[in-house]
Backbone and ligand atoms as CSV (ligand in chain L), in Angstrom:
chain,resi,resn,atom,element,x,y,z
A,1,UNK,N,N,-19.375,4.128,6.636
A,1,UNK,CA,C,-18.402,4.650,7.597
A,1,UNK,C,C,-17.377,5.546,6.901
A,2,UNK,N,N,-17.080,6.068,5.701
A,2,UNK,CA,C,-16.804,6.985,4.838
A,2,UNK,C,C,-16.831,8.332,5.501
A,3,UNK,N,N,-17.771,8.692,6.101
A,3,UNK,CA,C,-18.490,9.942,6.183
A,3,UNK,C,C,-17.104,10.051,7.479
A,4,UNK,N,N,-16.969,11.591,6.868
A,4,UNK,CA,C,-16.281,12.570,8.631
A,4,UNK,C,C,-17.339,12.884,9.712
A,5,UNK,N,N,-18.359,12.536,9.729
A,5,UNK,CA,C,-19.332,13.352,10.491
A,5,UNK,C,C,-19.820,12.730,12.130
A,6,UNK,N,N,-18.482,11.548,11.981
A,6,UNK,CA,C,-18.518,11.357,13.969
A,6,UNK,C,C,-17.026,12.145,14.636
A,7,UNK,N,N,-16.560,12.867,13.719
A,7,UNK,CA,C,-15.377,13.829,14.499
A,7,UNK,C,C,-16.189,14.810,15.942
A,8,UNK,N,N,-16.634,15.151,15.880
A,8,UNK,CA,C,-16.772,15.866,16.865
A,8,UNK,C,C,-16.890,14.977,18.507
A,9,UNK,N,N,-16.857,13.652,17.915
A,9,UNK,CA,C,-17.212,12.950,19.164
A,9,UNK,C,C,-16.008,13.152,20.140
A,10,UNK,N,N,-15.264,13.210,18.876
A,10,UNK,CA,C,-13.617,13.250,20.264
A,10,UNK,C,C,-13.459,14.566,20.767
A,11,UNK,N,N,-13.719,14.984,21.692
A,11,UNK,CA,C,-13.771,16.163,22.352
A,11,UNK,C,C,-12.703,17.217,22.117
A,12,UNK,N,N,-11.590,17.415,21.604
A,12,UNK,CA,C,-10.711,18.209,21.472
A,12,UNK,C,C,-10.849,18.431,20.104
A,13,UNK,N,N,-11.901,17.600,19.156
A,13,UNK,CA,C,-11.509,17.636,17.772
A,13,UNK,C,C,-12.073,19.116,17.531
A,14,UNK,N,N,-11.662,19.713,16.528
A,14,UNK,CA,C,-12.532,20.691,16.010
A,14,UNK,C,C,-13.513,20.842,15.063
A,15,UNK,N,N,-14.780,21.555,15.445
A,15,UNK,CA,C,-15.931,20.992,14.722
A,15,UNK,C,C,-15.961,21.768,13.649
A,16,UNK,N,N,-16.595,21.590,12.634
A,16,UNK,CA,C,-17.023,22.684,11.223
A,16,UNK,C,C,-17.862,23.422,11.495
A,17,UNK,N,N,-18.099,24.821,11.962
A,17,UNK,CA,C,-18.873,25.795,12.039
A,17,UNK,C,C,-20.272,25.475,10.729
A,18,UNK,N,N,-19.636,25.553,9.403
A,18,UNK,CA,C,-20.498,25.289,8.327
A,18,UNK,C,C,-21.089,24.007,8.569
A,19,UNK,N,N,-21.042,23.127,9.085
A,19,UNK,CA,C,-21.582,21.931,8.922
A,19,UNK,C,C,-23.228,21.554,9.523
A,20,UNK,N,N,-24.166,21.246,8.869
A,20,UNK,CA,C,-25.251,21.910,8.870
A,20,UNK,C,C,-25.803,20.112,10.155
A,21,UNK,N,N,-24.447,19.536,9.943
A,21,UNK,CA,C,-25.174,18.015,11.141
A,21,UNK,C,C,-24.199,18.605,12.269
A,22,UNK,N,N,-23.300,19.746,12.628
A,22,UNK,CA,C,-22.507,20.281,13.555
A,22,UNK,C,C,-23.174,20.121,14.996
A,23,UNK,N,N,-22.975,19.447,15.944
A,23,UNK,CA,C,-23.510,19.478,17.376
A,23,UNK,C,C,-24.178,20.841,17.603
A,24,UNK,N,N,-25.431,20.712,18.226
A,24,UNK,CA,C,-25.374,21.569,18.974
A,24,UNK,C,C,-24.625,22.478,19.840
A,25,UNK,N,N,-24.439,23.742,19.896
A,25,UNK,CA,C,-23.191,24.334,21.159
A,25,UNK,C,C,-24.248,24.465,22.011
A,26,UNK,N,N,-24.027,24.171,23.161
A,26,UNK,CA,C,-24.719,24.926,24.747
A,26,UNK,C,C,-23.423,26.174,25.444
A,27,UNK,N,N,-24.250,27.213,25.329
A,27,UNK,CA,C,-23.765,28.310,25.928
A,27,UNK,C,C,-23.039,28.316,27.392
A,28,UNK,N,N,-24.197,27.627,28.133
A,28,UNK,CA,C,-23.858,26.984,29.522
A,28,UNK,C,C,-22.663,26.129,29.384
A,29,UNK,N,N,-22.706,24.901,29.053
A,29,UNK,CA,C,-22.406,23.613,28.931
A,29,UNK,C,C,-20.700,24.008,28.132
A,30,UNK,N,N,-21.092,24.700,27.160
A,30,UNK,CA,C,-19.299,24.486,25.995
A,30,UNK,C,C,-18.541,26.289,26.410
A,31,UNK,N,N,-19.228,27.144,26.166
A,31,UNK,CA,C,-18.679,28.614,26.130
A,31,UNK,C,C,-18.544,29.159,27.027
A,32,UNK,N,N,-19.222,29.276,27.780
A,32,UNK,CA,C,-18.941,29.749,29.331
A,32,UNK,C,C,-17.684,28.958,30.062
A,33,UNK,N,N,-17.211,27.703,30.041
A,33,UNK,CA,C,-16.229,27.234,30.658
A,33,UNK,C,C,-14.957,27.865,30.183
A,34,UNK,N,N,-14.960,27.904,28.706
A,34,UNK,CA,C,-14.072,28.421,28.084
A,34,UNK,C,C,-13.707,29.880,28.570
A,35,UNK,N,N,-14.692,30.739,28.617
A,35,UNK,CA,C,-14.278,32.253,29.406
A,35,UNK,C,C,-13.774,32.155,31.087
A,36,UNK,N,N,-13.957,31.080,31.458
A,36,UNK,CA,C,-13.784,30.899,32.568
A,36,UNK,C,C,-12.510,30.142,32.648
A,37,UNK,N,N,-11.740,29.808,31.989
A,37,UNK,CA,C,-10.205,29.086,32.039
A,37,UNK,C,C,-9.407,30.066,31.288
A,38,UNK,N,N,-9.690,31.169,30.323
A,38,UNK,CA,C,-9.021,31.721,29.951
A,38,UNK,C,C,-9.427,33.464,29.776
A,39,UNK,N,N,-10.583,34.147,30.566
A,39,UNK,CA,C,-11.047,35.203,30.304
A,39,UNK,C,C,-11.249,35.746,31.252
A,40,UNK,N,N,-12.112,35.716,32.172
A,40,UNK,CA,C,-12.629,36.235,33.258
A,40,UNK,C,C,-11.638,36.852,33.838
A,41,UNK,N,N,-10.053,36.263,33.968
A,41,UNK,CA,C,-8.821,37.172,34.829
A,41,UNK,C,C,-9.242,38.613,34.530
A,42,UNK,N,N,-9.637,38.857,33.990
A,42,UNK,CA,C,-9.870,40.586,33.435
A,42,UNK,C,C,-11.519,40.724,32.913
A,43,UNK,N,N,-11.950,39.730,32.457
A,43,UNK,CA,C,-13.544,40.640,31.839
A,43,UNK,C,C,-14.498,39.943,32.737
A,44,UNK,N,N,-14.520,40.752,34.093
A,44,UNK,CA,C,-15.057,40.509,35.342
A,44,UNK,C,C,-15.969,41.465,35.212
A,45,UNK,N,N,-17.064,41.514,36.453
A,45,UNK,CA,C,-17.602,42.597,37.195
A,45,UNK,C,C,-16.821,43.566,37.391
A,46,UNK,N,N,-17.179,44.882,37.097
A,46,UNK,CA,C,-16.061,46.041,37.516
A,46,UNK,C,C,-14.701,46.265,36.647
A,47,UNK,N,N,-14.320,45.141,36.144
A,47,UNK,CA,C,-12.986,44.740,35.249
A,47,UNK,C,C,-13.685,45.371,33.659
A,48,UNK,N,N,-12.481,44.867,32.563
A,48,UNK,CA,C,-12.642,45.080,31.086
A,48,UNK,C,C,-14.202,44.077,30.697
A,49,UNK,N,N,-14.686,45.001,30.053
A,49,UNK,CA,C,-15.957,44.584,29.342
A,49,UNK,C,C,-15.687,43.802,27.856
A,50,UNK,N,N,-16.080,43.094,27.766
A,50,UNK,CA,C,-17.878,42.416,28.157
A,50,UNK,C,C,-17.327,41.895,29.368
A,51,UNK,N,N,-18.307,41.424,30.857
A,51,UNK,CA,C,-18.032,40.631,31.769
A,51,UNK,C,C,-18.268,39.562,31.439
A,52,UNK,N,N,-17.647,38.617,31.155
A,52,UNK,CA,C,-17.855,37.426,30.584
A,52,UNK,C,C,-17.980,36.129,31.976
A,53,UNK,N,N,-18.186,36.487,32.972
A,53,UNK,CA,C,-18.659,35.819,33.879
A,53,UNK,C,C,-19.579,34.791,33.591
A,54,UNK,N,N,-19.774,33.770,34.009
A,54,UNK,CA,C,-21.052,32.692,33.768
A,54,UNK,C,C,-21.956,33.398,34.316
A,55,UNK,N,N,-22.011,33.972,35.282
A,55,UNK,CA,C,-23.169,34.926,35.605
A,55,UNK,C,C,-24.241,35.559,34.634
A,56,UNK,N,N,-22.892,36.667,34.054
A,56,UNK,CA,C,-23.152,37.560,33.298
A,56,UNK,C,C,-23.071,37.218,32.084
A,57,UNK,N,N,-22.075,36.505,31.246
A,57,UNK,CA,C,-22.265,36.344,30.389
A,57,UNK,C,C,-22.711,36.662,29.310
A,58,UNK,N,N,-24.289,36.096,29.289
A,58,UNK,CA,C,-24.617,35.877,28.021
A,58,UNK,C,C,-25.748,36.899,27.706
A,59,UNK,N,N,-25.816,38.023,28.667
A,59,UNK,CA,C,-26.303,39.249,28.608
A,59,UNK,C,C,-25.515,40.519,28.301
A,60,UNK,N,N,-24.002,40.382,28.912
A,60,UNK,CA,C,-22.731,40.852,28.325
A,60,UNK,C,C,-22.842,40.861,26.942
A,61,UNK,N,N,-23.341,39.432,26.153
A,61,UNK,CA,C,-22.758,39.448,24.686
A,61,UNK,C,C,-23.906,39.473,23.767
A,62,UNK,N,N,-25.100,39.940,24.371
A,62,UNK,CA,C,-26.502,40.001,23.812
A,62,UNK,C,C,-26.448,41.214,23.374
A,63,UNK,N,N,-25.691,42.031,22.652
A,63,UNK,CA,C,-25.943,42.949,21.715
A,63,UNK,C,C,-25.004,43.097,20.589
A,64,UNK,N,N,-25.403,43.562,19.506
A,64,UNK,CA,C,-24.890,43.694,17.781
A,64,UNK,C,C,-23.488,43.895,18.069
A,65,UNK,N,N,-22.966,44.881,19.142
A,65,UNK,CA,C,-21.623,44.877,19.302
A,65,UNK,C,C,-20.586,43.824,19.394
A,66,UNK,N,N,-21.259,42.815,19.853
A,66,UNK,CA,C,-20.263,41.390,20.077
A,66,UNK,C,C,-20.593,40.207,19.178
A,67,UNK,N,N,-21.526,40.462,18.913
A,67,UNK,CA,C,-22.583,38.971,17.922
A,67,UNK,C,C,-23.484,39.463,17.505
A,68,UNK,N,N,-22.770,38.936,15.846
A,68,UNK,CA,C,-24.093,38.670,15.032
A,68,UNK,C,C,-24.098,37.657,13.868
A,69,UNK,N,N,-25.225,37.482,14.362
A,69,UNK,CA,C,-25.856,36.049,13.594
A,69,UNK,C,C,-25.990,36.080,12.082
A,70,UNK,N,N,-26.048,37.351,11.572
A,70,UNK,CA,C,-26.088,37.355,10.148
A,70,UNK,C,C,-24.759,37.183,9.471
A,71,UNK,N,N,-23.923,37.670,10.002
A,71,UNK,CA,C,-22.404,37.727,9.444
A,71,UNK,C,C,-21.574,36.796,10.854
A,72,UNK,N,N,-21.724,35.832,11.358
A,72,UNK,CA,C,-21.259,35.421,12.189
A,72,UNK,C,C,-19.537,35.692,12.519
A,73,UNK,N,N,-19.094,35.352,11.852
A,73,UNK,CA,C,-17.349,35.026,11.291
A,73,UNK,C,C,-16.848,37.082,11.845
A,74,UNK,N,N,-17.627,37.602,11.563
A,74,UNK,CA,C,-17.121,39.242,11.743
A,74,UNK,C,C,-17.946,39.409,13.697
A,75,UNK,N,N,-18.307,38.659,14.271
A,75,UNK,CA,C,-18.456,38.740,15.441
A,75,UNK,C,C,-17.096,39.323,16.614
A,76,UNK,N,N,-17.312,40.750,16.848
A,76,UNK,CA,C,-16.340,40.757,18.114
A,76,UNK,C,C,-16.031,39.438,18.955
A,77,UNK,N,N,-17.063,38.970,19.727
A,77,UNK,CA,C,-16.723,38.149,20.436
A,77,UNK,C,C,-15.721,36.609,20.251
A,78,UNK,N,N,-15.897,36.704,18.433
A,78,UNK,CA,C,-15.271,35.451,17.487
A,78,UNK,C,C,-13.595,35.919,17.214
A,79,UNK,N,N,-13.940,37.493,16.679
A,79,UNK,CA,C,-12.181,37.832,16.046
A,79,UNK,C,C,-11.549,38.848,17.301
A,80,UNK,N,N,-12.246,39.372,18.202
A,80,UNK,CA,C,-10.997,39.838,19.090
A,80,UNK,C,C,-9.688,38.698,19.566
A,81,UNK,N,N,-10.118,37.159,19.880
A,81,UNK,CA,C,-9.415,36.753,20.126
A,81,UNK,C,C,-8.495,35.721,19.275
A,82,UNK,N,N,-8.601,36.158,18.010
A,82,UNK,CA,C,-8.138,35.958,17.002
A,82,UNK,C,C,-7.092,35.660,16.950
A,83,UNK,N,N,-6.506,34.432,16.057
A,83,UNK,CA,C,-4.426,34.347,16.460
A,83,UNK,C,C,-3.872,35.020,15.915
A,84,UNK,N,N,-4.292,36.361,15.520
A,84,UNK,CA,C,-3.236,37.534,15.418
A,84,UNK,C,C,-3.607,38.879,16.474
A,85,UNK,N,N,-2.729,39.126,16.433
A,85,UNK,CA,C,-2.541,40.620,17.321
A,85,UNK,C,C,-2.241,40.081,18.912
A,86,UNK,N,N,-1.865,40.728,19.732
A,86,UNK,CA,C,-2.009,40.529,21.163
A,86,UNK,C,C,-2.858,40.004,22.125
A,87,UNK,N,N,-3.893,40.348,21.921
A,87,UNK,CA,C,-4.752,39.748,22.909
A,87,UNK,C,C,-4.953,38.404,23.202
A,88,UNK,N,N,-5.516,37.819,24.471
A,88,UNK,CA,C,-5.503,36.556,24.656
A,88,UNK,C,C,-6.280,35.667,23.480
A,89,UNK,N,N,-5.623,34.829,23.054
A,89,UNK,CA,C,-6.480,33.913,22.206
A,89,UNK,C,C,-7.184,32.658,22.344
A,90,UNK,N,N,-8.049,32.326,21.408
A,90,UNK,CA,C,-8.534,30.839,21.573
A,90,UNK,C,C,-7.428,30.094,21.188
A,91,UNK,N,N,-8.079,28.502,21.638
A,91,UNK,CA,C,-7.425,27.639,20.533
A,91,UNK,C,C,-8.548,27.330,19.180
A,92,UNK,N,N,-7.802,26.745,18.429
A,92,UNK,CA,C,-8.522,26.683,17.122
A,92,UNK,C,C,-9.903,25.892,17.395
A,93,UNK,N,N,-10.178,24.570,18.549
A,93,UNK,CA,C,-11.304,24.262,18.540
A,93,UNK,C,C,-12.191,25.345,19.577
A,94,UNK,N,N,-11.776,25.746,20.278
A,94,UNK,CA,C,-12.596,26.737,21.321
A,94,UNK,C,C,-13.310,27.861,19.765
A,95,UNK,N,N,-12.056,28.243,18.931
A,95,UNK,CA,C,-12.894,29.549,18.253
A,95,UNK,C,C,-14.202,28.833,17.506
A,96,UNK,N,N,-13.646,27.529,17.189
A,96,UNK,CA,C,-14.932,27.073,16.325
A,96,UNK,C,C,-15.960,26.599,17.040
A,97,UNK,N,N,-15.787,26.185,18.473
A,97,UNK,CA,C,-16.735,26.335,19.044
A,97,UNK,C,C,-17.711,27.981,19.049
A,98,UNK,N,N,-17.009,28.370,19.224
A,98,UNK,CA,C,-17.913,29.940,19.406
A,98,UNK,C,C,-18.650,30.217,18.350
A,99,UNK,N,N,-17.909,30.380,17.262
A,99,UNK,CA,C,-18.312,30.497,15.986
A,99,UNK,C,C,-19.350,29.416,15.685
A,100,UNK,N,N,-19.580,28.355,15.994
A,100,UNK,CA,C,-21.022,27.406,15.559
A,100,UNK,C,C,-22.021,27.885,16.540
A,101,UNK,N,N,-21.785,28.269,17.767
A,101,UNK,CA,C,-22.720,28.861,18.345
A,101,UNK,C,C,-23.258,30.106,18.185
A,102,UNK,N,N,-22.479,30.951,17.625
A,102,UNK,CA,C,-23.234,32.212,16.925
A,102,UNK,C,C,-23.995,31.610,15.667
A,103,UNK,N,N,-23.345,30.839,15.183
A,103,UNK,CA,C,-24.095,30.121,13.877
A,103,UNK,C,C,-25.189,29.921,14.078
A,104,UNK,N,N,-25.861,28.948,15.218
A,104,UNK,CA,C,-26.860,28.012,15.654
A,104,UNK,C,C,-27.961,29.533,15.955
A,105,UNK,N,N,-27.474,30.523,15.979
A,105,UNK,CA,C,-28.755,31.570,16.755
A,105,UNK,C,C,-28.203,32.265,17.856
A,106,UNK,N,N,-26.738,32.032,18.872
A,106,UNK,CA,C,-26.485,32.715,19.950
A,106,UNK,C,C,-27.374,32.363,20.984
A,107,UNK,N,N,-27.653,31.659,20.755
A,107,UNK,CA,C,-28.842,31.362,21.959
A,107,UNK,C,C,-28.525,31.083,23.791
A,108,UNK,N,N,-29.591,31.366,24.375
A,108,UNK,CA,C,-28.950,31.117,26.077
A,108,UNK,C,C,-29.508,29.650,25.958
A,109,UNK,N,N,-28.293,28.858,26.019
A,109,UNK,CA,C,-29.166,27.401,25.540
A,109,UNK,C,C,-27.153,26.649,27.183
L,1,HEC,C1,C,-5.025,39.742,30.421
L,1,HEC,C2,C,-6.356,40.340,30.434
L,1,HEC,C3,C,-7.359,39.825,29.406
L,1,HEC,C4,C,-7.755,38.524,29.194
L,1,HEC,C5,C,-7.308,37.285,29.928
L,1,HEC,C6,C,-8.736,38.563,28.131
L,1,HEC,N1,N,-8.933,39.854,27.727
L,1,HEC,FE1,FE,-10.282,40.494,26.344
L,1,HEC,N2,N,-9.609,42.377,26.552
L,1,HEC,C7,C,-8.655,42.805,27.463
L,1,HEC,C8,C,-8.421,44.231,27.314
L,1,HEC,C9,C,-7.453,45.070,28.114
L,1,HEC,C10,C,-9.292,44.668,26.290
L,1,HEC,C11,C,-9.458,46.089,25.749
L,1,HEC,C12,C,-8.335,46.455,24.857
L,1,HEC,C13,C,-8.460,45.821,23.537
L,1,HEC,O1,O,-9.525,45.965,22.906
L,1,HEC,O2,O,-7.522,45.125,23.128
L,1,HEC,C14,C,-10.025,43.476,25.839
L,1,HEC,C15,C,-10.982,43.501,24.858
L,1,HEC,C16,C,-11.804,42.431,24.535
L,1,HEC,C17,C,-12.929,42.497,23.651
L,1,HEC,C18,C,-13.439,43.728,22.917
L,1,HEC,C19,C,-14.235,44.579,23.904
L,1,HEC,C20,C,-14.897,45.771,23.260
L,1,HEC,O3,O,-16.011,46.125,23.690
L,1,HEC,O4,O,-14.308,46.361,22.334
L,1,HEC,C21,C,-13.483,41.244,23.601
L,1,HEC,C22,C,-14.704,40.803,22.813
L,1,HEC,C23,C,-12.673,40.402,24.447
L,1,HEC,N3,N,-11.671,41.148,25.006
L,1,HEC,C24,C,-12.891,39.060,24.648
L,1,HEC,C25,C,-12.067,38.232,25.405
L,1,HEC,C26,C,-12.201,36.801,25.489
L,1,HEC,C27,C,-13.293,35.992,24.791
L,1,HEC,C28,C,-11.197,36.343,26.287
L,1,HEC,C29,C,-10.844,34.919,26.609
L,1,HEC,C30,C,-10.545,34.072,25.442
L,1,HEC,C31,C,-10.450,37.500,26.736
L,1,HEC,N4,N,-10.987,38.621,26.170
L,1,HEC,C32,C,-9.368,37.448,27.613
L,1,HEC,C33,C,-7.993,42.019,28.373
L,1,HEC,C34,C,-8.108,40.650,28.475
């Protein structure tokens, strides 16, 4: 019982992107809610791009411009909302949520 590796159970905790036993992210399930409590006011249909709609989503962020899996951490979709500069931000577990899910592959999971 040493081991850190039941943190993620508590839901607000923040997970280790690097951590190679890191939960699964579901796109559906963890990231999409998140654009939807704090994004969508503006990156709608018709609104500022990407549309980050649950709709749209995860076709919005299916190109090199927003995510990539090789350099994850330099992902638009990871540092625009970065805690510096203006724009709306994550909180520290939402970014690491994102960030393990670009990790995992980006996948429509
Ligand atoms: C109050 C309106 C508003 C909200 C809320 C908002 N954004 Fe933005 N976002 C903008 C505007 C305006 C731009 C374009 C100007 C800029 O790049 O700063 C932008 C730009 C972006 C870009 C870069 C787009 C590109 O193609 O260069 C990304 C990625 C992004 N936002 C993601 C998000 C995410 C993720 C959230 C939620 C955590 C979010 N935004 C919440 C207004 C918003």
């Amino acid at each position: 019982m040493s081991s850190c590796t039941y943190n993620w159970i508590v839901e607000e905790e923040v997970i280790d992107p690097g951590d190679p036993d890191a939960p699964d992210i579901s796109f559906s399930v963890e990231i999409t809610p998140i654009f939807a409590s704090k994004c969508t006011g503006c990156h709608q249909p018709g609104g500022q791009t990407p549309d980050l709609t649950a709709a749209n989503a995860y076709n919005s962020l299916n190109s090199s411009r927003y995510v990539n899996t090789s350099a994850p951490e330099t992902s638009l979709i990871y540092t625009k909302p970065s805690p510096t500069g203006s724009h709306v931000k994550y909180t520290e577990a939402e970014a690491a949520k994102v960030l393990t899910w670009i990790t995992q592959g980006a996948q429509n999971n």
